[in-house]
N, C-alpha and C positions, 0 to 999 in steps of 0.2 A: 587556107588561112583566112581571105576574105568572109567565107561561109560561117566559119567559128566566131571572128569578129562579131558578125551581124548579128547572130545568135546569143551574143552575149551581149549585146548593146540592145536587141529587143527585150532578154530575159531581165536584166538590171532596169529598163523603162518601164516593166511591168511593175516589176516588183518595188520600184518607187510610186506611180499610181495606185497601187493596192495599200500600201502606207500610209501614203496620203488621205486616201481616203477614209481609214481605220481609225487616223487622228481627226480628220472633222467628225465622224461619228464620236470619238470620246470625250470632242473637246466641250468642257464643261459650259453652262449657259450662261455666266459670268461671260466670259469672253468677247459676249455682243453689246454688253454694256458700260459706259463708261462713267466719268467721274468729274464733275467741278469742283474744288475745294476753294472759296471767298475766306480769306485772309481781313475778317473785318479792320475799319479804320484807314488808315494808311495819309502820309505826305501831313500836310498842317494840321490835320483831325488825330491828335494823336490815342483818342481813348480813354480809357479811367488810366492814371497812373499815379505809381506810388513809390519814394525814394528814388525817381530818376527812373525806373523802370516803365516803360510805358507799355500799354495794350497793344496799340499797332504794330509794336515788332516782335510781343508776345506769340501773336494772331499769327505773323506772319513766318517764323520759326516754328510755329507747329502744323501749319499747313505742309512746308516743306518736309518735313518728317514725317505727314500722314504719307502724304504723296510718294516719298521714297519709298515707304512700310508699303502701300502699296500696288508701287510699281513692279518691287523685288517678286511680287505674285502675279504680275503679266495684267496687272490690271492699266488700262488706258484712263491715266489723269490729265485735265485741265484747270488752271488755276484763272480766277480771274484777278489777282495780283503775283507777280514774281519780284518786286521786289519794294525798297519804303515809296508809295506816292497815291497821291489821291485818283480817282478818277472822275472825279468832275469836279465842278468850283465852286459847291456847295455841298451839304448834305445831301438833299434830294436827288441832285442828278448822279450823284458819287450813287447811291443805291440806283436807282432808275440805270445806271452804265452797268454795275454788276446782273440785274435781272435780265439786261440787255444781253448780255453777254453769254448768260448760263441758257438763256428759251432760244439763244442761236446755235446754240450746240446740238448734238445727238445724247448729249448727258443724261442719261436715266435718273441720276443722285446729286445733288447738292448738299453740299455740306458747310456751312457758314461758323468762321471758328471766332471764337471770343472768351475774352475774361472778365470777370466783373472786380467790383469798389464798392465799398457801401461803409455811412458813417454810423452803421449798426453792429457793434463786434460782437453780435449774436450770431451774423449773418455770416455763411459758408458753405462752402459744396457744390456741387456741378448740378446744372440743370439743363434739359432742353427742347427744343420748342420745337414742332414741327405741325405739315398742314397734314389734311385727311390722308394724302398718298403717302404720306413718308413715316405714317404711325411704326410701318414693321421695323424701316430702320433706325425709328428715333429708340424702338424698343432694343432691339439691337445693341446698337452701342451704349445705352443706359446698362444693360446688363454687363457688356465688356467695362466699362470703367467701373462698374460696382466691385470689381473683383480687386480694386484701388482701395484698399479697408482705410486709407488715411485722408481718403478726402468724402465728405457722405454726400448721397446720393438723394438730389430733393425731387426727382422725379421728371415725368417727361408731360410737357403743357401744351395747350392749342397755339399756335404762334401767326395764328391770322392779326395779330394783332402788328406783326414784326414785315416790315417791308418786303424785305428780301423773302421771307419766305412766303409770303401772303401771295406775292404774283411771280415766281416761279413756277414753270407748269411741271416740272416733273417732282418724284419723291425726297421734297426739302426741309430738311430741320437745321437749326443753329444752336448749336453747345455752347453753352457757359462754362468753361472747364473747371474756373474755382475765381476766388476771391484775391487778387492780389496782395491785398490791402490787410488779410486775415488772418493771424499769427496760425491756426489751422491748415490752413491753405500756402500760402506765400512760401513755406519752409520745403515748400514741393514743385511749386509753380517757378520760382528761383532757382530753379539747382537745375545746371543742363541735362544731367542726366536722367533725373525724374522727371523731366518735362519730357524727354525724349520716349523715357517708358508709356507715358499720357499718350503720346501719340501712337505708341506702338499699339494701342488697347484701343482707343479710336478707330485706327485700320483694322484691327481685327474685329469690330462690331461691323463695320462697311462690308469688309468682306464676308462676313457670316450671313448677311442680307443680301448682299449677290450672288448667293448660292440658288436665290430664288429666282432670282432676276429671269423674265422669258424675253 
């Protein structure tokens, strides 16, 4: 009886080792990389806003929804806000706390979310900004939200000029999702459920660019 036990306690410890090891062999390269999402604005800084809706909690409701969209695929998120507050007592040190935050991480991606205002009602559409490393995923997710036919698509710009991603050292851009303020825009950026799709399309541009990830 003992002999059978042992036999089957060595044969079942094998056969979990050999498992084991057949899933780090498959497991995909995504897996070794992870994820900041910056929730621009936040606390007294509230953002462009418009009829009471403000950017800060825009910014920061779709972060959490990238983050879910991409947890549900095993990816490892870090946010550098969870919830409404500034992180520092000015503009500067509030970005200089974010940049702090994401080059202390192991995060391969940053990803800085925002919406824009403008007293130009020509002006509409997503755009976003990234530095030299992050062209493939600022390409990325330009493509997944093009596939949004209601909001257009201005294209993806060098963003040395935008703090947070200028000294960020890994692959960072920041999205402008749309216009709050622009009857184009706002009828989608308003509505929970569409904003919820926005993000779903976000994550799946993240993730289509950590398929690359080594």
């Amino acid at each position: 009886m003992r002999k059978k036990t042992l036999k089957y306690m060595i044969v079942t410890v094998g056969t979990l080792l050999i498992a084991t090891r057949l899933f780090q062999q498959k497991a995909p390269a995504y897996d070794k990389c992870e994820v900041i999402l910056d929730a621009g604005h936040g606390g007294q800084d509230s953002g462009a806003v418009y009829g009471g809706f403000m950017e800060k909690d825009f910014n920061l409701e779709m972060a959490h929804e990238v983050r879910r969209c991409l947890e549900q695929k095993g990816i490892k998120v870090h946010m550098t806000r969870y919830k409404d507050e500034a992180l520092g007592e000015n503009e500067l040190s509030d970005l200089k706390r974010r940049v702090q935050l994401a080059n202390h991480t192991s995060c391969k991606y940053f990803v800085s979310l925002h919406a824009n205002a403008s007293n130009n009602h020509l002006a509409h559409g997503f755009e976003i900004y990234t530095n030299k490393k992050g062209t493939a995923l600022a390409n990325a997710v330009s493509a997944a939200l093009a596939t949004q036919k209601d909001i257009r698509n201005n294209g993806v710009f060098d963003g040395n000029r935008l703090y947070v991603v200028r000294n960020t050292l890994m692959n960072s851009i920041l999205i402008e999702v749309g216009y709050l303020d622009q009857t184009t825009d706002k009828q989608i950026l308003n509505h929970p459920d569409k904003r919820k799709a926005l993000a779903k399309l976000i994550a799946e541009g993240i993730f289509q660019e950590m398929k690359n990830c080594d």
